[in-house]
PyMOL Python script that loads the backbone (N, CA, C, O; Angstrom):
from pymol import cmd

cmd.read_pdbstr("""\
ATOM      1  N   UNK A   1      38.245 -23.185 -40.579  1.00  0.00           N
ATOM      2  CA  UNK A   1      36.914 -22.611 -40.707  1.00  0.00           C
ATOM      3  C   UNK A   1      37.023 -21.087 -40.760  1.00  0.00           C
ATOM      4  O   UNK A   1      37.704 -20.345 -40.051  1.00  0.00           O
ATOM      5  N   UNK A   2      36.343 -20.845 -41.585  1.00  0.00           N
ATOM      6  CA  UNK A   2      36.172 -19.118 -42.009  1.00  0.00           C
ATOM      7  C   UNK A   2      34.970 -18.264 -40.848  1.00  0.00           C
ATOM      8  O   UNK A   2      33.799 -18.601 -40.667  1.00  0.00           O
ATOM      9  N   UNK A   3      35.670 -17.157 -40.222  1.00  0.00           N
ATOM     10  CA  UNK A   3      35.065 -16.737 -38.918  1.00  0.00           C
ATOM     11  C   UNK A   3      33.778 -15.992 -39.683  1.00  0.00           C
ATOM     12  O   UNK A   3      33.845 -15.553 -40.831  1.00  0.00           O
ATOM     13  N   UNK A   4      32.736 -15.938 -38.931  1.00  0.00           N
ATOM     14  CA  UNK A   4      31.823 -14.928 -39.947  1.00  0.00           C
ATOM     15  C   UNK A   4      31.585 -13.495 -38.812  1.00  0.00           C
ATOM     16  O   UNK A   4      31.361 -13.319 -37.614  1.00  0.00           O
ATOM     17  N   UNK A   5      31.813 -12.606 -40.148  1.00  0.00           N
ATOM     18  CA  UNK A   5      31.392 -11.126 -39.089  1.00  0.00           C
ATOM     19  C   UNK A   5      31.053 -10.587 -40.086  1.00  0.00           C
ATOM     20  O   UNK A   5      31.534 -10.564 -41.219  1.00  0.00           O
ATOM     21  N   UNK A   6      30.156 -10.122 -39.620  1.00  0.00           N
ATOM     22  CA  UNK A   6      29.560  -8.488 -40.366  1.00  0.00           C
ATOM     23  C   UNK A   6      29.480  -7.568 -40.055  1.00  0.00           C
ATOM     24  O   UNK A   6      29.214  -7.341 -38.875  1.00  0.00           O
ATOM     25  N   UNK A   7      29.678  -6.542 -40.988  1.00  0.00           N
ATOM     26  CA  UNK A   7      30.143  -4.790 -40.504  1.00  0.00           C
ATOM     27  C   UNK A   7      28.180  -4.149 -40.326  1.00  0.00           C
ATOM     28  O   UNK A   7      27.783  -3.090 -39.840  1.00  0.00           O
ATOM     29  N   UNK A   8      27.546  -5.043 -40.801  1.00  0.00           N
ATOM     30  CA  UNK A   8      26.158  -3.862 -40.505  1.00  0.00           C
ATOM     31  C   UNK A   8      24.850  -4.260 -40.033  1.00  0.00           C
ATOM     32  O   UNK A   8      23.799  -3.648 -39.844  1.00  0.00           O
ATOM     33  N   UNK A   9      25.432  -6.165 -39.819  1.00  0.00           N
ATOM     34  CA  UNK A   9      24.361  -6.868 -39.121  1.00  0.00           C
ATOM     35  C   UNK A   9      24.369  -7.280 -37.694  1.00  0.00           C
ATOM     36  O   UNK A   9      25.157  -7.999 -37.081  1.00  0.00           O
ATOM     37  N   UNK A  10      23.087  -6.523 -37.240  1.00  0.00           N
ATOM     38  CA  UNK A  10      23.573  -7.341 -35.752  1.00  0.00           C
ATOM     39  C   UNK A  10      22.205  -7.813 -35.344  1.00  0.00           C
ATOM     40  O   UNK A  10      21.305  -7.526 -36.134  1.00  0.00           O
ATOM     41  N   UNK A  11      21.844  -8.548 -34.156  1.00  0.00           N
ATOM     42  CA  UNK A  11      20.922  -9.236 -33.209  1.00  0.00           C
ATOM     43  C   UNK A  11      20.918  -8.213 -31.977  1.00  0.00           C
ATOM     44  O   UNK A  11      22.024  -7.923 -31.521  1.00  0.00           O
ATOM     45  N   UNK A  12      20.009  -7.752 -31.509  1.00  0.00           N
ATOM     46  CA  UNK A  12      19.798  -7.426 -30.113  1.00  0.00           C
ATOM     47  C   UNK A  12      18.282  -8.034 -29.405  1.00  0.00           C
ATOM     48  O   UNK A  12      17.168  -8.015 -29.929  1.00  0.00           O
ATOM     49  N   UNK A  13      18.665  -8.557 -28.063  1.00  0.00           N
ATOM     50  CA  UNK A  13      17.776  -8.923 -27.694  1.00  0.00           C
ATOM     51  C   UNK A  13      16.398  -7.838 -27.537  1.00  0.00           C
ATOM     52  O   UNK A  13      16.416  -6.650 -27.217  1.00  0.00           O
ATOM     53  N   UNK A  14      15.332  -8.632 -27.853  1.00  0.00           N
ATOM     54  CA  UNK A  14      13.906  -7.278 -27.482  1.00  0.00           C
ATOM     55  C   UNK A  14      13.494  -6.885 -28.850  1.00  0.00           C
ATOM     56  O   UNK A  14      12.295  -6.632 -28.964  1.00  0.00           O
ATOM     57  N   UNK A  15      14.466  -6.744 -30.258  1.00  0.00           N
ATOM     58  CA  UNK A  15      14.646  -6.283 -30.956  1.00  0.00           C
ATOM     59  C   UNK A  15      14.479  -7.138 -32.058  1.00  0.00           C
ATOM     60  O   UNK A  15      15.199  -8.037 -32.491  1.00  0.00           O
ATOM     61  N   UNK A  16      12.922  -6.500 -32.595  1.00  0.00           N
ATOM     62  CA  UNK A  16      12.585  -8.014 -33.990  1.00  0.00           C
ATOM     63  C   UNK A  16      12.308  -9.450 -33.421  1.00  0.00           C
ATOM     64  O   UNK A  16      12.218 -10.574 -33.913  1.00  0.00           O
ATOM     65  N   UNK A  17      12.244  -9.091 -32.586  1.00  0.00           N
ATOM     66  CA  UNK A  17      12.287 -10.892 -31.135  1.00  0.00           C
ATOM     67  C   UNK A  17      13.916 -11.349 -31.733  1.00  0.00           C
ATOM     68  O   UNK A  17      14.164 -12.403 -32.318  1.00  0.00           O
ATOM     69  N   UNK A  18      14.836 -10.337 -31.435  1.00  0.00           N
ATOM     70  CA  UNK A  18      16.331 -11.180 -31.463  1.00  0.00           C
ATOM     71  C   UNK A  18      16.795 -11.607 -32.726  1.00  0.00           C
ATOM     72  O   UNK A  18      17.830 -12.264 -32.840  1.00  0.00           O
ATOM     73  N   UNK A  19      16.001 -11.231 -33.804  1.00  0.00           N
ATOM     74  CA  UNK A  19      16.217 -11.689 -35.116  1.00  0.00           C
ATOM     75  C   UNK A  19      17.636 -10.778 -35.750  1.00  0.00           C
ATOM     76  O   UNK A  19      17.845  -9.660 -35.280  1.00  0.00           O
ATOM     77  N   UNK A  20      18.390 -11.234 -36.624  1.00  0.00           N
ATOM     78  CA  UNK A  20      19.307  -9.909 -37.326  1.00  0.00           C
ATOM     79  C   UNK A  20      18.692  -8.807 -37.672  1.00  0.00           C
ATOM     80  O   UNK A  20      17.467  -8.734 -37.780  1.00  0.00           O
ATOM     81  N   UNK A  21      19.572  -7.759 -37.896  1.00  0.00           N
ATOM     82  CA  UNK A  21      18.610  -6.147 -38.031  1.00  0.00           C
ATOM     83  C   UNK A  21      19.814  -6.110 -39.130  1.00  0.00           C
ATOM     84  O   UNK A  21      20.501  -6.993 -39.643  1.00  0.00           O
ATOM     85  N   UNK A  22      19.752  -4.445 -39.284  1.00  0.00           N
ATOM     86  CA  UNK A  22      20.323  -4.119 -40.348  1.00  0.00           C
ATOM     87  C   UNK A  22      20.674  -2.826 -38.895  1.00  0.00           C
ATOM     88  O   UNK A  22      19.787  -2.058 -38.522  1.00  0.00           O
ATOM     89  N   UNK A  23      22.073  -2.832 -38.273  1.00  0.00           N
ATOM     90  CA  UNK A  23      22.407  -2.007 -37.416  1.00  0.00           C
ATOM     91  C   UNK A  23      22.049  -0.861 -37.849  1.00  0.00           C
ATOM     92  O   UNK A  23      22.058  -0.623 -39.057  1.00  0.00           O
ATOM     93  N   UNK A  24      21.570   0.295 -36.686  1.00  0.00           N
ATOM     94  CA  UNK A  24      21.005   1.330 -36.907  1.00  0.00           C
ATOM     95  C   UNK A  24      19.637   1.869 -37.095  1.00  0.00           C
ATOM     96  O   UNK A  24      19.054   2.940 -36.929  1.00  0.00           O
ATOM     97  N   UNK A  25      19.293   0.298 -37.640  1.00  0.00           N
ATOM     98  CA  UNK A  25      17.752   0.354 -38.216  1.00  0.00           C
ATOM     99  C   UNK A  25      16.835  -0.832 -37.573  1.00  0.00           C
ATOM    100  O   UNK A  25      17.473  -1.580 -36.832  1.00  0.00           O
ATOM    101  N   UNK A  26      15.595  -1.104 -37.709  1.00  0.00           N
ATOM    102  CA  UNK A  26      15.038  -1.814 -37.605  1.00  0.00           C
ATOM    103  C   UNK A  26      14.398  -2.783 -38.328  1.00  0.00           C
ATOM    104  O   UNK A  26      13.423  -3.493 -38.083  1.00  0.00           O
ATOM    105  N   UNK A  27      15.286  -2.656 -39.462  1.00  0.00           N
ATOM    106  CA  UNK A  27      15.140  -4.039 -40.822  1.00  0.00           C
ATOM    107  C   UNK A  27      15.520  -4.851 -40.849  1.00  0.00           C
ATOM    108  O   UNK A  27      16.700  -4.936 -41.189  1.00  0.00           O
ATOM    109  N   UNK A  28      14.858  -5.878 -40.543  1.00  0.00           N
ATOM    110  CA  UNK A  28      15.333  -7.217 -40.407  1.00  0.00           C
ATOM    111  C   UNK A  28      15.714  -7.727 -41.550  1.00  0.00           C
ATOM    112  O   UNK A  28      15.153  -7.645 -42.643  1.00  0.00           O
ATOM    113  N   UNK A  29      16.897  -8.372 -41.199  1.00  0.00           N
ATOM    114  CA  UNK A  29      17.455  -8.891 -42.799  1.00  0.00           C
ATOM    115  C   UNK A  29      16.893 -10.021 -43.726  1.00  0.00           C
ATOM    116  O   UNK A  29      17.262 -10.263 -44.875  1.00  0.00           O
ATOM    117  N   UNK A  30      15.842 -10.724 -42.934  1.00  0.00           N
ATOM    118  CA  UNK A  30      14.907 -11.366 -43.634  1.00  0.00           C
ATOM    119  C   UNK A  30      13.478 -10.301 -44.370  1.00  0.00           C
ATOM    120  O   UNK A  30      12.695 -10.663 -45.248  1.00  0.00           O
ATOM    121  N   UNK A  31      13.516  -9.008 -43.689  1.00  0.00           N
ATOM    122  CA  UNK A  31      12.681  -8.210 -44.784  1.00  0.00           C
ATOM    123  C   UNK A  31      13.439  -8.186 -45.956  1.00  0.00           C
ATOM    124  O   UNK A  31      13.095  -8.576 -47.072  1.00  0.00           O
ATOM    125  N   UNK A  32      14.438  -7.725 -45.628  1.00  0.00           N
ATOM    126  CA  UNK A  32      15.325  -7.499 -47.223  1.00  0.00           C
ATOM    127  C   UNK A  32      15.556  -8.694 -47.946  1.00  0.00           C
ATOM    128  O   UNK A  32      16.047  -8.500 -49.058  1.00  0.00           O
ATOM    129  N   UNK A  33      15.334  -9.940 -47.621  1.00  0.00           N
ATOM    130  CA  UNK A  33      15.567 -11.285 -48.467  1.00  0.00           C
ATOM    131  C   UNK A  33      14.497 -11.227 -49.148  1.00  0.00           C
ATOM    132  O   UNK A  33      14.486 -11.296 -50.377  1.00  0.00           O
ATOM    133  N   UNK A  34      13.311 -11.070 -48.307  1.00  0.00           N
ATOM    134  CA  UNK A  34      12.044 -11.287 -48.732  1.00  0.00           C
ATOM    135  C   UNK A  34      11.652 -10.650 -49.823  1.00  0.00           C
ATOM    136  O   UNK A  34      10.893 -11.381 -50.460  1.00  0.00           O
ATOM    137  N   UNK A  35      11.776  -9.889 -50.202  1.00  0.00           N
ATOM    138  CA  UNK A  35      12.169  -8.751 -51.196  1.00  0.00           C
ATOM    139  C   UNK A  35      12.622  -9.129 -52.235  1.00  0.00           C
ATOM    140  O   UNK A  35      12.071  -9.072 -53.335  1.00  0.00           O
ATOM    141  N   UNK A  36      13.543  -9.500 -52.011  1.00  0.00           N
ATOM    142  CA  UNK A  36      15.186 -10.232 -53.319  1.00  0.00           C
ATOM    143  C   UNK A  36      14.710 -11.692 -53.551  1.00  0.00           C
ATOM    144  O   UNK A  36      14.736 -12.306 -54.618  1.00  0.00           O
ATOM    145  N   UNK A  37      14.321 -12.076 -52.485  1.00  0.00           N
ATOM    146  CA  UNK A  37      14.051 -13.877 -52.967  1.00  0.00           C
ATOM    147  C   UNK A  37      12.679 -13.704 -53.597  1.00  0.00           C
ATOM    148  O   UNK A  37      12.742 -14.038 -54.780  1.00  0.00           O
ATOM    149  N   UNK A  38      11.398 -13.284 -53.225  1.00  0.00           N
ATOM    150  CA  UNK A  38      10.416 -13.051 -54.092  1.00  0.00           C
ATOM    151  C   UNK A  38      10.626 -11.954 -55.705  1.00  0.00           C
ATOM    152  O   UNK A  38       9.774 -11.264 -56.264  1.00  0.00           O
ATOM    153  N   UNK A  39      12.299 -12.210 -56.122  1.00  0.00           N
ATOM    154  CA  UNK A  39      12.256 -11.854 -57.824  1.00  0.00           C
ATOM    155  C   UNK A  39      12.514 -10.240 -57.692  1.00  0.00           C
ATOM    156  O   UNK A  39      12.400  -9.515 -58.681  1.00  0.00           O
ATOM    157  N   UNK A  40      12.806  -9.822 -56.636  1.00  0.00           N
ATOM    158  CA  UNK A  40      13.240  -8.484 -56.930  1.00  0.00           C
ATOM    159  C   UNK A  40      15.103  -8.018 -57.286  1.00  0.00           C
ATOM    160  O   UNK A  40      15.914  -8.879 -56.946  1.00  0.00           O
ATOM    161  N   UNK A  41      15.456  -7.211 -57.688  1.00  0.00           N
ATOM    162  CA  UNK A  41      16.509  -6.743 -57.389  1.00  0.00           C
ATOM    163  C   UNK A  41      17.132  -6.713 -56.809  1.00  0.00           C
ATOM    164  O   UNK A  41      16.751  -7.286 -55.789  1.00  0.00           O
ATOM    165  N   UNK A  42      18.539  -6.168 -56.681  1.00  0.00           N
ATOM    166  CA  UNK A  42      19.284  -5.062 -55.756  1.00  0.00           C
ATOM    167  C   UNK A  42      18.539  -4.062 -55.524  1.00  0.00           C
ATOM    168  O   UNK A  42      17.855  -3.831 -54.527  1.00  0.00           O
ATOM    169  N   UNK A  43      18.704  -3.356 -56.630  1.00  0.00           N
ATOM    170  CA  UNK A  43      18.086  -1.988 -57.143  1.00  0.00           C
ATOM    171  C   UNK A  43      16.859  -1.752 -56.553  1.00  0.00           C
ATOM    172  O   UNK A  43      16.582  -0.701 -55.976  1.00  0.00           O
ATOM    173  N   UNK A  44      15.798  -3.098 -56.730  1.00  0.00           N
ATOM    174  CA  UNK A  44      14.442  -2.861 -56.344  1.00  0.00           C
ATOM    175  C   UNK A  44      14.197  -2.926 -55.047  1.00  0.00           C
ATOM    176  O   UNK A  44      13.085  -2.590 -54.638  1.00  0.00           O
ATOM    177  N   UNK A  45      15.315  -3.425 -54.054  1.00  0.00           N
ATOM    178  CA  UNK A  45      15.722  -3.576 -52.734  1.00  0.00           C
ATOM    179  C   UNK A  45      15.689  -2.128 -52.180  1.00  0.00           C
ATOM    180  O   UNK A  45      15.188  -1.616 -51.179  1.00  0.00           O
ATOM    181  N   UNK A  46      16.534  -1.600 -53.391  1.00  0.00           N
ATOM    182  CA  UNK A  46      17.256  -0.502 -52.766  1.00  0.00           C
ATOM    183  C   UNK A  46      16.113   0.762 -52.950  1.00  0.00           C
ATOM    184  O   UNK A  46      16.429   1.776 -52.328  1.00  0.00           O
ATOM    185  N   UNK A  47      14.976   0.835 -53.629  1.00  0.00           N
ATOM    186  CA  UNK A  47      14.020   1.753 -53.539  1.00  0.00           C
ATOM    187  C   UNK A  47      12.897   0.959 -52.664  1.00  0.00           C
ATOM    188  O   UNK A  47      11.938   1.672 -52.365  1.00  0.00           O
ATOM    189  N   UNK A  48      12.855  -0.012 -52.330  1.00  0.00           N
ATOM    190  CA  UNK A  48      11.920  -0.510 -51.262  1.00  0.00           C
ATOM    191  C   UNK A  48      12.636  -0.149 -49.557  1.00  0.00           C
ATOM    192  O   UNK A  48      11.839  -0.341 -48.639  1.00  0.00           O
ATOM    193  N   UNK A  49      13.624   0.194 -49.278  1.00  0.00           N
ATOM    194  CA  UNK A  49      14.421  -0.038 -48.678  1.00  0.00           C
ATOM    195  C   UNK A  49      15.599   1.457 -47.827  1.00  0.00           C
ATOM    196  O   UNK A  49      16.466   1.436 -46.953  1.00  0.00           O
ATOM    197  N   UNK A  50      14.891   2.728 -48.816  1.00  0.00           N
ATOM    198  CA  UNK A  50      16.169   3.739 -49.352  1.00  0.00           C
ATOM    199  C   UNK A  50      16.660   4.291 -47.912  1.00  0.00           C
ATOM    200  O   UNK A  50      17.346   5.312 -47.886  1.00  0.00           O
ATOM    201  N   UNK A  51      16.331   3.654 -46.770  1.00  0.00           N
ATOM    202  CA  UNK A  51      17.322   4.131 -45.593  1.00  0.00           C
ATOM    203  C   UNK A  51      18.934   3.542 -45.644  1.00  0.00           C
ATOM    204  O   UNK A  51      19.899   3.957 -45.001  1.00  0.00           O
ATOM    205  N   UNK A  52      18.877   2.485 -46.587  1.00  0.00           N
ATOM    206  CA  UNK A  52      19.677   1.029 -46.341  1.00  0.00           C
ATOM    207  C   UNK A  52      20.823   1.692 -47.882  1.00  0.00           C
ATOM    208  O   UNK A  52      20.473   2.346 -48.864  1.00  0.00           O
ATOM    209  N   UNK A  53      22.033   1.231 -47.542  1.00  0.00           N
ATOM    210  CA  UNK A  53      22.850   1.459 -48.686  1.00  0.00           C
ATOM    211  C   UNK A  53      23.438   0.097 -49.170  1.00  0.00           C
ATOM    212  O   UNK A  53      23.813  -0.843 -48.470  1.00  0.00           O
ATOM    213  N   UNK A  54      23.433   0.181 -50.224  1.00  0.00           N
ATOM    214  CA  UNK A  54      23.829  -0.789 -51.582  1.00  0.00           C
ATOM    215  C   UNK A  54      24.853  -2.072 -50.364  1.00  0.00           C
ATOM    216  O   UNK A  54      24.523  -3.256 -50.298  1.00  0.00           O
ATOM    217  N   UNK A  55      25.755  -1.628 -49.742  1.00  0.00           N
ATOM    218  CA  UNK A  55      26.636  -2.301 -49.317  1.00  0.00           C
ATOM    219  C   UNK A  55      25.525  -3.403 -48.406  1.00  0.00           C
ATOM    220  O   UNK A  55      25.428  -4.630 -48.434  1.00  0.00           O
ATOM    221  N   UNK A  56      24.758  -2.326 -47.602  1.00  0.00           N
ATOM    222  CA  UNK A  56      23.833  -3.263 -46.424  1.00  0.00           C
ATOM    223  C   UNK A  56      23.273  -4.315 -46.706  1.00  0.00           C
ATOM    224  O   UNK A  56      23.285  -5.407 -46.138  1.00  0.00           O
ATOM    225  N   UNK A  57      22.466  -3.745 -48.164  1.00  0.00           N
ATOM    226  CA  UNK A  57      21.881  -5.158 -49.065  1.00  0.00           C
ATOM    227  C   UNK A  57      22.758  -6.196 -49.458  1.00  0.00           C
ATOM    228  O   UNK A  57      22.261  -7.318 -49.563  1.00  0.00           O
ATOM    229  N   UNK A  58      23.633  -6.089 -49.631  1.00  0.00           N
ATOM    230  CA  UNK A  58      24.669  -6.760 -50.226  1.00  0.00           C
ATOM    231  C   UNK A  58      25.083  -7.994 -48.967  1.00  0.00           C
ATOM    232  O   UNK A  58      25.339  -9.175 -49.202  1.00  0.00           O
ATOM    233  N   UNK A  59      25.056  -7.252 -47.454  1.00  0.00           N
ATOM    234  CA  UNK A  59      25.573  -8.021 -47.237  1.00  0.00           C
ATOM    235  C   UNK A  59      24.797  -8.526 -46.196  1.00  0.00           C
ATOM    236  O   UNK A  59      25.369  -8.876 -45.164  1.00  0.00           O
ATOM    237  N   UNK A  60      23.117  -8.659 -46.337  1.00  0.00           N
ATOM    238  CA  UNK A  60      22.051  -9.772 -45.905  1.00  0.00           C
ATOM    239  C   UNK A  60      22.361 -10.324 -47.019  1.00  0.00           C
ATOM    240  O   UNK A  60      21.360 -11.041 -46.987  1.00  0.00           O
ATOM    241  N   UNK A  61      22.968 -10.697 -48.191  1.00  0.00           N
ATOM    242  CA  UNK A  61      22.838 -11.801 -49.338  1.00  0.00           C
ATOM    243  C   UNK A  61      23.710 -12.988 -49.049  1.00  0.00           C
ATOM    244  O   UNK A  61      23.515 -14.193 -49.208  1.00  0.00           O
ATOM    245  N   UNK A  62      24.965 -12.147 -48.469  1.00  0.00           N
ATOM    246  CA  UNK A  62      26.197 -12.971 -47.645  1.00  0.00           C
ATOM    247  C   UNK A  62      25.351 -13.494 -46.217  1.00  0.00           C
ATOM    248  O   UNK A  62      25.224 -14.690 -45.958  1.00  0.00           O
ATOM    249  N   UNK A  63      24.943 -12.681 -45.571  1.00  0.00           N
ATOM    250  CA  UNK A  63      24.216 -13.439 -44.492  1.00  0.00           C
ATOM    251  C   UNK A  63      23.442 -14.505 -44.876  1.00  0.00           C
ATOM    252  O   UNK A  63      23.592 -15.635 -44.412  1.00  0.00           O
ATOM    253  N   UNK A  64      22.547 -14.180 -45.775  1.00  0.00           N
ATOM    254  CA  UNK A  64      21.708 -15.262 -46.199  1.00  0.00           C
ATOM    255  C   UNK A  64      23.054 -16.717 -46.656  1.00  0.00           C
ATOM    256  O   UNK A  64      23.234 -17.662 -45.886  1.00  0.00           O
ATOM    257  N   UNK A  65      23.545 -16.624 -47.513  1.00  0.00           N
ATOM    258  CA  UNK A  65      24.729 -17.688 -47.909  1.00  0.00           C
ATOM    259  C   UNK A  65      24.704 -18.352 -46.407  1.00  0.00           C
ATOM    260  O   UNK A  65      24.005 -19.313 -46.084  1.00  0.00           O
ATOM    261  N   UNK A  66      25.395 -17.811 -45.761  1.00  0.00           N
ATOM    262  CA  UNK A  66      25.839 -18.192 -44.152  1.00  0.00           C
ATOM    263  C   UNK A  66      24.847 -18.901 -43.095  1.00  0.00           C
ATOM    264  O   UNK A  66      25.144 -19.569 -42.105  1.00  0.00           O
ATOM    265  N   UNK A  67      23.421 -18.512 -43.666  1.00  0.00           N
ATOM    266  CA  UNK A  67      22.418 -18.951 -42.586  1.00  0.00           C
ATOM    267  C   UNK A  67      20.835 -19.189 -43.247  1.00  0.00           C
ATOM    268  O   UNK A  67      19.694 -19.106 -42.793  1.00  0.00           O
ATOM    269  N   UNK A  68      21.402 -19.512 -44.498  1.00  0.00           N
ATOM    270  CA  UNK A  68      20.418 -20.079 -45.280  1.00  0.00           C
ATOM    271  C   UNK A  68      18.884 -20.215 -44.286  1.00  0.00           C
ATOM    272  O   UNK A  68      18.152 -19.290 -43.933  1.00  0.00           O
ATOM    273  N   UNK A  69      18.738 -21.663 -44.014  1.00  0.00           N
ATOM    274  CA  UNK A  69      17.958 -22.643 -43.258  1.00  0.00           C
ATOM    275  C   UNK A  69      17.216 -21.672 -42.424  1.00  0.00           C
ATOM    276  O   UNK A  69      15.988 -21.754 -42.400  1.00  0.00           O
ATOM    277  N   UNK A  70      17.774 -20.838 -41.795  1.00  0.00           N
ATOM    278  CA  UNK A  70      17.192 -20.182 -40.704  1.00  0.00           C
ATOM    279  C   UNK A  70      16.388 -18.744 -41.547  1.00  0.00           C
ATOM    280  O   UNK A  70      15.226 -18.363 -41.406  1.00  0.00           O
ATOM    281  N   UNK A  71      17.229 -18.294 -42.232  1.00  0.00           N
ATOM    282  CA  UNK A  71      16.450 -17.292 -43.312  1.00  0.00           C
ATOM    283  C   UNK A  71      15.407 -17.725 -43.696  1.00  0.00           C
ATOM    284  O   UNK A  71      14.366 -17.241 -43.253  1.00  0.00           O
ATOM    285  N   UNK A  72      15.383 -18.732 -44.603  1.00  0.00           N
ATOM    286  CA  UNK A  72      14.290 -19.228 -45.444  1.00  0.00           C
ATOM    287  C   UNK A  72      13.001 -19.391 -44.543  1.00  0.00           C
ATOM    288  O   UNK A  72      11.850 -19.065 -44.833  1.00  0.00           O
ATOM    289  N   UNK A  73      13.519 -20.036 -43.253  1.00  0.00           N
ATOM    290  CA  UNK A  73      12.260 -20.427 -42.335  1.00  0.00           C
ATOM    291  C   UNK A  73      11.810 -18.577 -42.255  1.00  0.00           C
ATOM    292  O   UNK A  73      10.766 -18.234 -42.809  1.00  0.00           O
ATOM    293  N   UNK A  74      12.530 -17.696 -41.663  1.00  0.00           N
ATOM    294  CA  UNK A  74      11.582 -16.546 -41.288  1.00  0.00           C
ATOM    295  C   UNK A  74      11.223 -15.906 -42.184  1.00  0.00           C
ATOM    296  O   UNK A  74      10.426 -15.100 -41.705  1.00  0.00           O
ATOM    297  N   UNK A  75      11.356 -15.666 -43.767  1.00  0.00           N
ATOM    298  CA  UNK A  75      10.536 -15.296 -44.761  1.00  0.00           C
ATOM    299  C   UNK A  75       9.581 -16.136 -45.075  1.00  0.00           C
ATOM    300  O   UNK A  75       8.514 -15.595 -45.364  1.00  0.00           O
ATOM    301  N   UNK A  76       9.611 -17.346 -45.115  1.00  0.00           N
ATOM    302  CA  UNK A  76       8.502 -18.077 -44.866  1.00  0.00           C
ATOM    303  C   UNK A  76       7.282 -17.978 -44.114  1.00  0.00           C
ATOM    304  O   UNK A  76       6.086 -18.118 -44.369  1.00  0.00           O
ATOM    305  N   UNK A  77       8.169 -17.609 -42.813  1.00  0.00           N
ATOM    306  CA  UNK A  77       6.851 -17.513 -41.742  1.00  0.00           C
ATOM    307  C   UNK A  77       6.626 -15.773 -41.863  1.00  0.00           C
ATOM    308  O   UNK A  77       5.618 -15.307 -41.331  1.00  0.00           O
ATOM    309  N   UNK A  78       7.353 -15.073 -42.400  1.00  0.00           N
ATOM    310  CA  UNK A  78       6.710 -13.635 -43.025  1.00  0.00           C
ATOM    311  C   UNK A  78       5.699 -13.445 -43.648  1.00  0.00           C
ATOM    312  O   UNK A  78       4.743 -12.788 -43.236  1.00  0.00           O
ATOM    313  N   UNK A  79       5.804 -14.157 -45.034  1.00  0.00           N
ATOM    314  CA  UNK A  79       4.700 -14.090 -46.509  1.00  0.00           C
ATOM    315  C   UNK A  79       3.509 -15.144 -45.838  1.00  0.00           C
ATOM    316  O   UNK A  79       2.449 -15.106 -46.464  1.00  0.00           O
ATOM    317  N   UNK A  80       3.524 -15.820 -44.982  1.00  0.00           N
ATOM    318  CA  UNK A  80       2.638 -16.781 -44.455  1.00  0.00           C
ATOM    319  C   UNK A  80       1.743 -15.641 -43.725  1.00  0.00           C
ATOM    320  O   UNK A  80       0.516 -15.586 -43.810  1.00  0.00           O
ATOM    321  N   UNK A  81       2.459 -14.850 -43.082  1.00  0.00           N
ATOM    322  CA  UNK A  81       1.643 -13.683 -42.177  1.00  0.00           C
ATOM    323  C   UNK A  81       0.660 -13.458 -43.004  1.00  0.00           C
ATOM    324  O   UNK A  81       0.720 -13.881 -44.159  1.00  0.00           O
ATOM    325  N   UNK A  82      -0.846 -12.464 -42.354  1.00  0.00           N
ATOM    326  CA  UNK A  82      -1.837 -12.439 -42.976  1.00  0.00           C
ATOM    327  C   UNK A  82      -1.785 -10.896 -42.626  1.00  0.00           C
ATOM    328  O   UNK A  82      -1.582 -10.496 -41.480  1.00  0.00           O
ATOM    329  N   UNK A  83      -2.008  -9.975 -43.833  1.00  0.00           N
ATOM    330  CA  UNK A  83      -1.671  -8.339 -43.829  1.00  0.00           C
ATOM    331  C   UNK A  83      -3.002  -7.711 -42.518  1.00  0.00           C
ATOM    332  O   UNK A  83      -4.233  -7.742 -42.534  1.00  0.00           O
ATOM    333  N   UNK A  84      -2.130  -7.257 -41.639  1.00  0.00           N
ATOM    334  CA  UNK A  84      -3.010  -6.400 -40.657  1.00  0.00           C
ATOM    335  C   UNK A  84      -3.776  -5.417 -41.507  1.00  0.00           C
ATOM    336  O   UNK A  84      -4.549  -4.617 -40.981  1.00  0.00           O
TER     337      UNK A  84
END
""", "prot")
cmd.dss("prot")
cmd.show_as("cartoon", "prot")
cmd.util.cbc("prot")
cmd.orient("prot")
């Protein structure tokens, strides 16, 4: 079995309620799916996004691969949200 690590994703408790972030920041890596899976870009990631570098995006896509099921559910329950 192939170990999984990532250089720019992490979980902290308190933080997003424990969800992955985008270390450093407070972007949850299901914002950035949400983004890409609703038909956007890289690119269009990357001007929705411009704290975040090309690599970061890149590698919520690998996260996503890795944890599908659980992604899909919290962009789901994202776009379900009703805009404050």
């Amino acid at each position: 079995m192939i170990s999984q690590s990532y250089r720019y994703i992490i979980a902290r408790p308190g933080v997003r309620s424990g969800h992955p972030t985008i270390e450093g920041t407070r972007i949850g890596v299901h914002d950035v799916l949400g983004v890409i899976l609703n038909g956007s870009s890289v690119d269009d990631a990357s001007r929705s996004f411009p704290v975040l570098t090309r690599a970061q995006i890149y590698e919520c896509l690998a996260y996503y691969e890795d944890h599908r099921a659980e992604m899909d559910s919290l962009v789901a329950r994202q776009m379900a949200e009703p805009a404050a």
